[in-house]
SEKOL-401220 format. One record per residue (C-alpha): residue in three letters; x, y, z. Coordinates in steps of 0.2 Angstrom, whole numbers, plus 5000, padded with zeros to 4 digits. Layout:
BEGIN
AlaXYZ/...
This chain:
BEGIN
Unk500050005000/Unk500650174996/Unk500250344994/Unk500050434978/Unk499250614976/Unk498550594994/Unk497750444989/Unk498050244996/Unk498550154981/Unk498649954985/Unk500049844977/Unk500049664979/Unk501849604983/Unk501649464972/Unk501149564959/Unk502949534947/Unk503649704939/Unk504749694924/Unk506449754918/Unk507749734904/Unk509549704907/Unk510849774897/Unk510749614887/Unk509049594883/Unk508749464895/Unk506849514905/Unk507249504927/Unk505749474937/Unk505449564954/Unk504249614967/Unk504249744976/Unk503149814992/Unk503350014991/Unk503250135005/Unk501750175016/Unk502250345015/Unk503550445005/Unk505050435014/Unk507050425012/Unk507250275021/Unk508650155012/Unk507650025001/Unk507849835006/Unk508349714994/Unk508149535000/Unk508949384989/Unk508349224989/Unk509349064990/Unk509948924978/Unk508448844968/Unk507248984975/Unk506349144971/Unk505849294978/Unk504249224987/Unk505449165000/Unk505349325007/Unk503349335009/Unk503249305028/Unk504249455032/Unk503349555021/Unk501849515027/Unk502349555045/Unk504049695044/Unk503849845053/Unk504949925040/Unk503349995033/Unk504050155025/Unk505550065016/Unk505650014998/Unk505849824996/Unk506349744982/Unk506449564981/Unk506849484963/Unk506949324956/Unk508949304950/Unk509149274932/Unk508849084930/Unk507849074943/Unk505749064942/Unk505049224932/Unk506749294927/Unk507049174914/Unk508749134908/Unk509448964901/Unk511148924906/Unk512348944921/Unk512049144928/Unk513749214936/Unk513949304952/Unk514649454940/Unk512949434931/Unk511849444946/Unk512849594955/Unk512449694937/Unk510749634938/Unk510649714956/Unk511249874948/Unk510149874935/Unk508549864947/Unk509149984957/Unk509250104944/Unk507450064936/Unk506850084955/Unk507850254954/Unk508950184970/Unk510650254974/Unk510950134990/Unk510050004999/Unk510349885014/Unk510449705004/Unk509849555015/Unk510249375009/Unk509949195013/Unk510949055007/Unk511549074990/Unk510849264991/Unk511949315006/Unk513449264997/Unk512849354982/Unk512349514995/Unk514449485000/Unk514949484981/Unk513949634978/Unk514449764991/Unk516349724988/Unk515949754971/Unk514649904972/Unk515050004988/Unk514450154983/Unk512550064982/Unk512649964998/Unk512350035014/Unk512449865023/Unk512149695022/Unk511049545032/Unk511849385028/Unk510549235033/Unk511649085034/Unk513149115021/Unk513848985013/Unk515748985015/Unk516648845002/Unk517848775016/Unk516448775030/Unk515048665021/Unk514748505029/Unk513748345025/Unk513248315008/Unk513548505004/Unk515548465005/Unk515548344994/Unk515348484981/Unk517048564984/Unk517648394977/Unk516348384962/Unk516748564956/Unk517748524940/Unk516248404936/Unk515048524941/Unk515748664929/Unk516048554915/Unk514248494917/Unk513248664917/Unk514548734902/Unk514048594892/Unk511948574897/Unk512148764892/Unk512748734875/Unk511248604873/Unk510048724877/Unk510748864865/Unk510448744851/Unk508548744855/Unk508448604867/Unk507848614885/Unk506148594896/Unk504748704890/Unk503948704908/Unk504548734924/Unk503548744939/Unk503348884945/Unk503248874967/Unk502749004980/Unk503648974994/Unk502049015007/Unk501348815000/Unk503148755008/Unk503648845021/Unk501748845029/Unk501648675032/Unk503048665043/Unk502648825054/Unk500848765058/Unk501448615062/Unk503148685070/Unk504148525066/Unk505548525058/Unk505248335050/Unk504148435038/Unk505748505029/Unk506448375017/Unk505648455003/Unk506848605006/Unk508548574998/Unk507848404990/Unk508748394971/Unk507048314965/Unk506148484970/Unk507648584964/Unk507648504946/Unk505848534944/Unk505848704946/Unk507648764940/Unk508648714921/Unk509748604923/Unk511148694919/Unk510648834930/Unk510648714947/Unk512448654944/Unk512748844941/Unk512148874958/Unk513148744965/Unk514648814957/Unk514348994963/Unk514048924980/Unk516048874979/Unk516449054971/Unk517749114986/Unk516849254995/Unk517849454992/Unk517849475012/Unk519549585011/Unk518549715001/Unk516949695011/Unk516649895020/Unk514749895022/Unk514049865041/Unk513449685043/Unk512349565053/Unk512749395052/Unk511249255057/Unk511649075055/Unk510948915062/Unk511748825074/Unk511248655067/Unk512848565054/Unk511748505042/Unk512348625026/Unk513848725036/Unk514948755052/Unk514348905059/Unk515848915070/Unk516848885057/Unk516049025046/Unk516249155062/Unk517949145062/Unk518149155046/Unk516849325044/Unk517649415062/Unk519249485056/Unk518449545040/Unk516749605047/Unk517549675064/Unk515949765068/Unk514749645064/Unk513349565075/Unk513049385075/Unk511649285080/Unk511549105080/Unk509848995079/Unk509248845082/Unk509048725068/Unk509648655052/Unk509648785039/Unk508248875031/Unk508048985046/Unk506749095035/Unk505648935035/Unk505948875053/Unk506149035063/Unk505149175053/Unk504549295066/Unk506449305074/Unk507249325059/Unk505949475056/Unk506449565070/Unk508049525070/Unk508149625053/Unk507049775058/Unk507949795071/Unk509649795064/Unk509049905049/Unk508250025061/Unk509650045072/Unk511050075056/Unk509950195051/Unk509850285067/Unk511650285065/Unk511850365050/Unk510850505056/
């Protein structure tokens, strides 16, 4: 909801907008615009590997930020933002840019989970100038992936070989027609009605993720996922949430690896596995309008 000529205007936040990249290529995002015009930073939120910007629907629904800009889009390769073959961090960072300027953005706080926060990391060392801070939800650092997710650091040649060559297929006309298209409400309710966390194999399953992503695409997110994080040229403020559980990472692990770059950052730790957006909504929301709040009370 907004106003426009004193007027309330209503906007769905799933309602998708539209731009064009430099390359021709259409993005898909949503966004929720402010209640009132104001010059609060805009939030951009980033969803996480095989996902879309509907993962972000619970804090929408419920964040006090209600005079921020948010912006949540589907990366290219991902749902609406169609793309066939293996996107780059590069690519997505650009992307970013490119919404920001349609949105007529100079700087915004950029919140990721998963895949998304690395992206958020990759983006603020390589755009300063538009990040005025970053919320990393459960980062994904190469050496501190455990379980099944470290078996990648030894698949990556195949990985990248994989994706290149599933990429040239598709270029020559050959790849799925239909991909479903999933809102992440219909997987993430399930579990917080129920509040057990047995209900969450469907998250992270590779049969979900192939039915919803190109191929090439999914190994592409595997291979970013490796991509070492710019930390050294990481200057935006930070807050760090990760869960405690070692089912995709180390969260110790990835604290000492953050601290000496991000030596004024916060950290929190939660309880369970991974996809804290799924299993610990409402904290993860206050967590964020907090931290938001409070750095802009700072740069006042």
């Amino acid at each position: 909801m907004r106003l426009k000529d004193g007027a309330r205007v209503e906007e769905s936040f799933d309602t998708l907008q539209h731009l064009c990249a430099a390359d021709g290529v259409s993005l898909a995002y949503r966004r929720r615009l402010p209640f009132r015009p104001a010059a609060s930073t805009a939030l951009v939120l980033l969803h996480g590997a095989a996902s879309n910007g509907t993962r972000w629907w619970h804090f929408v629904d419920h964040t006090q930020l209600t005079n921020h800009l948010l912006l949540a889009p589907d990366l290219r390769g991902h749902a609406d933002s169609v793309w066939r073959g293996p996107a780059r961090m590069d690519q997505w960072c650009d992307d970013l840019v490119a919404l920001l300027d349609h949105e007529q953005v100079a700087r915004a706080v950029v919140a990721g989970h998963c895949l998304g926060a690395n992206l958020a990391v990759h983006f603020a060392a390589r755009y300063p100038a538009r990040c005025a801070g970053v919320v990393l939800i459960e980062p994904m650092l190469s050496e501190a992936l455990t379980g099944r997710m470290a078996w990648l650091r030894r698949l990556a040649p195949l990985l990248r070989l994989g994706a290149w060559v599933i990429g040239r297929v598709n270029r020559l006309g050959v790849f799925r027609r239909r991909l479903r298209r999933v809102h992440l409400r219909e997987l993430d309710a399930p579990v917080q009605v129920a509040d057990t966390h047995d209900l969450l194999e469907v998250h992270g399953s590779l049969r979900h993720d192939a039915g919803v992503l190109p191929l090439a695409q999914l190994l592409g997110n595997f291979v970013e996922l490796l991509r070492p994080l710019p930390l050294a040229e990481l200057k935006a403020p930070a807050l760090v949430i990760q869960a405690s559980g070692r089912r995709m990472t180390d969260a110790a692990l990835t604290r000492r690896r953050l601290e000496p770059a991000l030596a004024s950052a916060r950290f929190v730790e939660l309880p369970s596995e991974h996809w804290l957006p799924t299993t610990h909504p409402d904290r993860l929301r206050v967590l964020i309008d907090e931290w938001v709040a409070s750095l802009e009370g700072r740069q006042d």
